[in-house]
C-alpha positions as CSV (number, residue, x, y, z in Angstrom):
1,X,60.6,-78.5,37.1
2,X,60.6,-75.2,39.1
3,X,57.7,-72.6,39.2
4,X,59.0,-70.5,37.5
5,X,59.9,-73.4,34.3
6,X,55.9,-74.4,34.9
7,X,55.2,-70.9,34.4
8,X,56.9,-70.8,30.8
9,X,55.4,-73.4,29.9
10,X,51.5,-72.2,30.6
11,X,52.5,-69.4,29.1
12,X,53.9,-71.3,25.4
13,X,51.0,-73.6,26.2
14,X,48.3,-70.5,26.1
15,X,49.9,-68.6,23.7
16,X,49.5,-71.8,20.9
17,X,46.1,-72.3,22.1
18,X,45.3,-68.4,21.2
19,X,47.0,-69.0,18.0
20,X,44.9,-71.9,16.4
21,X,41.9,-70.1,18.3
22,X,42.7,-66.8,16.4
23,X,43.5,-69.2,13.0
24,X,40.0,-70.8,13.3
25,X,38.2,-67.8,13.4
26,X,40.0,-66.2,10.7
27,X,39.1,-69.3,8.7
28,X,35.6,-69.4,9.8
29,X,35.7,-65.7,8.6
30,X,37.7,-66.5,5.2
31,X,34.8,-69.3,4.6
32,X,31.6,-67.0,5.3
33,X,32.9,-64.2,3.2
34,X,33.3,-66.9,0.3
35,X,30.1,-68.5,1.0
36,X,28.6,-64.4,0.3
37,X,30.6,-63.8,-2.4
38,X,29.6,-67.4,-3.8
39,X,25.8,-66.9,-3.4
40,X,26.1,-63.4,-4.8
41,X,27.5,-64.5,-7.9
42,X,24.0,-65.8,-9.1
43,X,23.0,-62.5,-9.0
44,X,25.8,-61.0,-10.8
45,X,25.6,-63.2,-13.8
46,X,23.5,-61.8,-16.6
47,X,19.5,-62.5,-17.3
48,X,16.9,-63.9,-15.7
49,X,17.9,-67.2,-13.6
50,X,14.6,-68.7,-14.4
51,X,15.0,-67.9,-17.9
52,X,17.4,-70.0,-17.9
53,X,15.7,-73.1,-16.3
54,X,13.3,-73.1,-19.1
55,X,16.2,-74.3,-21.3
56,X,15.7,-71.7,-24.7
57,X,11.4,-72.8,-24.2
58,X,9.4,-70.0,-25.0
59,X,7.7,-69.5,-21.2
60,X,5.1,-66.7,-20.6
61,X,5.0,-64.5,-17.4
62,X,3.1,-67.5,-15.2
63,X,5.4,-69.9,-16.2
64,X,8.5,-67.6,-15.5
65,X,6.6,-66.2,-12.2
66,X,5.8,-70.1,-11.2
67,X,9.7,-71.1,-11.9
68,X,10.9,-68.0,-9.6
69,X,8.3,-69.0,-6.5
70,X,9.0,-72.4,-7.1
71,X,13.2,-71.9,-7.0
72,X,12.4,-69.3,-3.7
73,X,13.7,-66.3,-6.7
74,X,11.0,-64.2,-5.2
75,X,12.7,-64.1,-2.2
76,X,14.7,-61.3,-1.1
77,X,18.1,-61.6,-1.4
78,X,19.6,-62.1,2.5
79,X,16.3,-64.8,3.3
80,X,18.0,-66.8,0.3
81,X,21.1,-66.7,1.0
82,X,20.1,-67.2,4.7
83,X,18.4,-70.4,3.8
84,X,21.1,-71.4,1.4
85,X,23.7,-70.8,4.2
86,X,21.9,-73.1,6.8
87,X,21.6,-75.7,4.5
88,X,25.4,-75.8,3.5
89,X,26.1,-75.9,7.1
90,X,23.8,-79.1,7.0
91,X,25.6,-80.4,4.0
92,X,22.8,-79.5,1.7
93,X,23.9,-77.6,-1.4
94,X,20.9,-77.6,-2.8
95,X,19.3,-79.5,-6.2
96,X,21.1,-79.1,-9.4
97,X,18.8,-77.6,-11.9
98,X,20.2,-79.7,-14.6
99,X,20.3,-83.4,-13.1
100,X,17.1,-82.5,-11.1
101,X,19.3,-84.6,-8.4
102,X,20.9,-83.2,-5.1
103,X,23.8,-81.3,-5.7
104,X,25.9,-83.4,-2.9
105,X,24.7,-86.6,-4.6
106,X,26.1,-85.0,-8.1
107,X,29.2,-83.8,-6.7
108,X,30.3,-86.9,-4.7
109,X,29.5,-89.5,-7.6
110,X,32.7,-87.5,-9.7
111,X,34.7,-87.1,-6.2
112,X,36.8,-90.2,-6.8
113,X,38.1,-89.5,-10.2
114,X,39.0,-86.2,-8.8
115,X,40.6,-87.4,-5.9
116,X,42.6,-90.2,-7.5
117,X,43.9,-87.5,-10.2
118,X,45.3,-85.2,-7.4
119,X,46.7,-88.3,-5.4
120,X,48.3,-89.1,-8.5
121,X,49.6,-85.6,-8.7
122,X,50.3,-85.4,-5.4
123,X,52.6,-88.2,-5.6
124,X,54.4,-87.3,-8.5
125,X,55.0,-83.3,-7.3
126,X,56.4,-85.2,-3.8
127,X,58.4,-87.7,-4.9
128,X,59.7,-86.2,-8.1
129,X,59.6,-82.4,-7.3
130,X,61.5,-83.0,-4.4
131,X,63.8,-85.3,-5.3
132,X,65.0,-83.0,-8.6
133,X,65.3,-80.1,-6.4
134,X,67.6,-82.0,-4.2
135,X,69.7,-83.5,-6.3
136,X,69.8,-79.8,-8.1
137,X,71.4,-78.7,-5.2
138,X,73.9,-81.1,-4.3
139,X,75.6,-81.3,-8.2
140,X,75.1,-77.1,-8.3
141,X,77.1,-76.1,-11.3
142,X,77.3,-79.4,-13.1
143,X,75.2,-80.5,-16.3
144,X,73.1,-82.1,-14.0
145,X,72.2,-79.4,-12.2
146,X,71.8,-77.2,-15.5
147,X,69.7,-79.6,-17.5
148,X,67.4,-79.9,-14.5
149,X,66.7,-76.2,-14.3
150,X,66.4,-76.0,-18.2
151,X,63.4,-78.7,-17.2
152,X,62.2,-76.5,-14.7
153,X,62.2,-73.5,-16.7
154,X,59.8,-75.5,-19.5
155,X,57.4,-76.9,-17.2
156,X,57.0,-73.7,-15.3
157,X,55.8,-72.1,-18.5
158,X,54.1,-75.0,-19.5
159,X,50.1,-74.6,-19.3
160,X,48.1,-78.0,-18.3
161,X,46.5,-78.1,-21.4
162,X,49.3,-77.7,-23.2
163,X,51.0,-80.6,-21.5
164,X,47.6,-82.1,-21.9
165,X,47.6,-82.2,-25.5
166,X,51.1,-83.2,-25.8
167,X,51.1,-86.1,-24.1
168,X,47.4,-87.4,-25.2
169,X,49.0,-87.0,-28.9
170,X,52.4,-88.6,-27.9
171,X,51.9,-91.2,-25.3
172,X,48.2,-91.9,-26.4
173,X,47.7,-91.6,-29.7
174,X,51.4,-92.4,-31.7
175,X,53.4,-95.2,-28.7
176,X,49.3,-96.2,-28.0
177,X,51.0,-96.4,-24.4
178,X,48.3,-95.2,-22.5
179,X,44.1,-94.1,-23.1
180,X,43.5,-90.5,-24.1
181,X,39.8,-90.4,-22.4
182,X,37.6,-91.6,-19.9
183,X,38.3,-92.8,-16.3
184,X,38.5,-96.7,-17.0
185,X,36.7,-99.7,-14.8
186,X,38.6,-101.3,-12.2
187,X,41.1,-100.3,-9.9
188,X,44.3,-101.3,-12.4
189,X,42.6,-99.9,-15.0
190,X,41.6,-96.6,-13.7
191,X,44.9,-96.2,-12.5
192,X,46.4,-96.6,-16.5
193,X,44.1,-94.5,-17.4
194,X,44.9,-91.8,-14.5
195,X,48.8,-91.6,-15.5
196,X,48.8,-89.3,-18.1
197,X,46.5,-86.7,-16.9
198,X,48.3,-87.5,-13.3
199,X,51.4,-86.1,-15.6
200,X,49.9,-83.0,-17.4
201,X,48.3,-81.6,-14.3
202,X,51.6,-81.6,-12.2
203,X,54.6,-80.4,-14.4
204,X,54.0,-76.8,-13.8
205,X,53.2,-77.6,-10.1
206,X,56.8,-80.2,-10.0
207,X,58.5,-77.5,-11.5
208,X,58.1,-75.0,-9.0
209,X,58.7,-77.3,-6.0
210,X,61.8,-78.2,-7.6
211,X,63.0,-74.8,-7.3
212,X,61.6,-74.3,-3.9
213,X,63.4,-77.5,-2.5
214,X,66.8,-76.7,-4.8
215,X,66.7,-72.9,-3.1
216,X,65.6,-74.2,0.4
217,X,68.8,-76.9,0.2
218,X,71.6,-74.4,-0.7
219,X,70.6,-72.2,1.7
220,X,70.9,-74.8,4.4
221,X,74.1,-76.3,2.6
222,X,75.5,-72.3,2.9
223,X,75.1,-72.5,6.8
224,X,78.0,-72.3,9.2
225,X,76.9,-75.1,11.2
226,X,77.0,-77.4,8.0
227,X,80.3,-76.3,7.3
228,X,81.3,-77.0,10.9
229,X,79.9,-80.2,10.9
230,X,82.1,-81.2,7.2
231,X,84.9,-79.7,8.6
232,X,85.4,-82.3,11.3
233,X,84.9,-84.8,8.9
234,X,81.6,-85.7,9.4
235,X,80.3,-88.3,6.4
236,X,78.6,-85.8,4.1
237,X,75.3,-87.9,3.6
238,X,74.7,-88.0,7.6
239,X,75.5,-83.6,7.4
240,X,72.8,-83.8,4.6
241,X,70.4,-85.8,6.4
242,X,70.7,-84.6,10.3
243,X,71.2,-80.8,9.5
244,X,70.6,-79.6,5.6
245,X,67.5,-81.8,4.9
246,X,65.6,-81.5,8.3
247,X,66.2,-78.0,8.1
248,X,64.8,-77.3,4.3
249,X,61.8,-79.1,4.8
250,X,60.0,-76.1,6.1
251,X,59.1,-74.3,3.5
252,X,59.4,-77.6,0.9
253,X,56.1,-78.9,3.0
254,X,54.3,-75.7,3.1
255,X,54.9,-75.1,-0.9
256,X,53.7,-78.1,-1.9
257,X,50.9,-78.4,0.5
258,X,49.7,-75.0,-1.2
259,X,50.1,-76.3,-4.1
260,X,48.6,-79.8,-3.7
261,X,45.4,-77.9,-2.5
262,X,45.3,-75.8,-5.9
263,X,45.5,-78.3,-8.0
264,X,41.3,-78.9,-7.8
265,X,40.9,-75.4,-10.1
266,X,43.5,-76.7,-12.4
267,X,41.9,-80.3,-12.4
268,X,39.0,-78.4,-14.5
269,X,41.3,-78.1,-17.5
270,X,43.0,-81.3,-17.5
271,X,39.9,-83.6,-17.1
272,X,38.0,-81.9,-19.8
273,X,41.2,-82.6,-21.6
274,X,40.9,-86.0,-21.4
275,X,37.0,-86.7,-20.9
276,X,37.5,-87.6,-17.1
277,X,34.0,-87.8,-15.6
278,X,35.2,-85.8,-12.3
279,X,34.5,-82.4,-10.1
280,X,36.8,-80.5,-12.4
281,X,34.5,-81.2,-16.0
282,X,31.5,-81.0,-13.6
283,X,32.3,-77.3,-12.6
284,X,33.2,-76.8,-17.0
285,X,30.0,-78.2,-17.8
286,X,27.7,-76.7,-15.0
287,X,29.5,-73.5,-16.0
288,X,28.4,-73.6,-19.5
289,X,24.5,-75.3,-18.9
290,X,24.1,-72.1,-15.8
291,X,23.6,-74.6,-13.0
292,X,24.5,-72.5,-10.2
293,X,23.8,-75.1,-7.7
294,X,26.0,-77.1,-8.8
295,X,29.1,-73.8,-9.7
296,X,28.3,-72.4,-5.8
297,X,28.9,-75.8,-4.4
298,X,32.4,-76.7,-6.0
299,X,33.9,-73.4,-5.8
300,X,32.9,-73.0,-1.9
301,X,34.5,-76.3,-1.3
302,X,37.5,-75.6,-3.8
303,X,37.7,-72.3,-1.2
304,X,37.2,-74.2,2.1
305,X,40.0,-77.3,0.8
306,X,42.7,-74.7,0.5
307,X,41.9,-72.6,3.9
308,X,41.9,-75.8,6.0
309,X,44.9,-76.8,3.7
310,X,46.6,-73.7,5.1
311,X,45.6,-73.8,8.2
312,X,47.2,-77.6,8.7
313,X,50.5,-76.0,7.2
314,X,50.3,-73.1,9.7
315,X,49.7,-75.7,12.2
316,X,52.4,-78.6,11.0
317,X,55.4,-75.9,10.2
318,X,56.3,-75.4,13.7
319,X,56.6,-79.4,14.2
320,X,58.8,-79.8,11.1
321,X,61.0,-76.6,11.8
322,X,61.2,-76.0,15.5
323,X,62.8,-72.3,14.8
324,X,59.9,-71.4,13.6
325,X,58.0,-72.0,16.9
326,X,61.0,-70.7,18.6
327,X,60.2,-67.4,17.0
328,X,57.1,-67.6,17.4
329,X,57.8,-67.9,21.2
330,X,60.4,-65.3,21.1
331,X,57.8,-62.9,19.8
């Protein structure tokens, strides 16, 4: 390699290194602007907060003053979230006001239901998603194709809870195929019971990776190279495989990723749905009982799940499409 080759390559090398510096502090940014806006919203919601730790009680001044020094409500604002701040950093969230427990204890003892759910999902959006869009593309004007985008087109529109209460009513309560509620004891048993919500949450999500991966393929299938490569005869399922699928993977990846990390807000609806005991009815119910401990906690890490999730993608498209770090170079 010559000097002036090594020389390229410090450069490529140093200009990827500024990138995922630049990228982490823009996330670091992204997560201490959330972590304000989060400890603000205490402040925004309406009433006294230790009125509402006194649970409807009748409490006189003392009491109320008592509640306030004993929460740290008497302290200014920026000391607060100050403390608050150095605490998450330490993984301390606090203590939830209603389960008089730490918030992180609270929070991680619904974290597997959670997490199975969006495997679940996860599974079902890659495997599925991608596969209809695929096979969209490649039988493009047929029934097939046509009855798969009238599928599309339904679970797009299709609200979680509406799929929710569909399938519960269906599945669960007329073929008695699956259980409507709860999260079930055991590992073969959680996973019957995970199935149906595993459904509800991702149709809308499947729907719209189907369209990305169906648009992503015919644009590779539209490329002179691919028709090159047919043209000398090629088999068509190694021209899929070498030079349309490679190539549509790019954005297939970074959609679903994207996805994949929203799907803890929409896990909210679903498990309430269904009486799963997991982060998304935690965040319902600590919504309606006021315990902001507990709200602050799982929307910063809602928040901080899809940045990093972004920030992987940003990281991982180049490897998956080199012309996108081959513009990035270029530029």
């Amino acid at each position: 390699m010559g000097r002036r080759d090594r020389g390229e390559e410090v450069s490529r090398t140093a200009t990827r290194a500024i990138g995922v510096v630049s990228r982490l502090a823009g996330m670091a940014s992204t997560l201490l602007v959330t972590s304000f806006l989060v400890f603000s919203s205490l402040y925004l919601a309406p009433g006294d907060p230790a009125s509402f730790l006194v649970r409807g009680r009748s409490a006189g001044p003392e009491e109320l003053a008592r509640i306030r020094h004993r929460y740290g409500f008497d302290e200014p604002f920026l000391v607060r979230y100050w403390d608050w701040l150095g605490g998450v950093l330490h993984g301390d969230f606090g203590r939830s006001y209603v389960f008089h427990q730490d918030v992180s204890s609270v929070i991680w003892s619904r974290l597997p239901a959670t997490l199975l759910l969006i495997a679940a999902s996860a599974l079902l959006i890659a495997v599925v998603g991608v596969a209809a869009g695929i096979v969209g593309a490649l039988r493009r004007g047929t029934r097939t194709d046509s009855m798969l985008m009238l599928l599309v087109t339904v679970g797009a529109a299709a609200p979680a809870f509406v799929a929710a209460l569909l399938l519960r009513s269906l599945f669960g309560v007329k073929l008695g195929w699956f259980p409507t509620i709860g999260n079930g004891t055991g590992v073969l048993d959680r996973l019957h019971h995970v199935v149906l919500p595993a459904i509800a949450l991702s149709v809308t999500f499947m729907a719209m990776v189907t369209r990305v991966a169906r648009s992503s393929m015919l644009e590779e299938l539209g490329r002179e190279h691919v028709e090159v490569a047919v043209s000398r005869g090629t088999p068509r399922w190694t021209v899929i495989r070498r030079h349309v699928l490679r190539n549509a993977l790019g954005p297939i990846v970074t959609v679903s990723a994207l996805l994949i990390s929203g799907m803890l807000v929409s896990t909210s609806i679903v498990e309430t749905a269904f009486g799963m005991s997991g982060v998304g009815s935690l965040l319902v119910s600590s919504v309606n009982q006021m315990d902001f401990q507990v709200v602050q906690a799982i929307v910063l890490l809602v928040v901080a799940a899809f940045v990093v999730v972004n920030f992987l993608v940003d990281l991982v498209h180049p490897l998956i499409d080199p012309r996108v770090a081959a513009a990035g170079s270029a530029r």
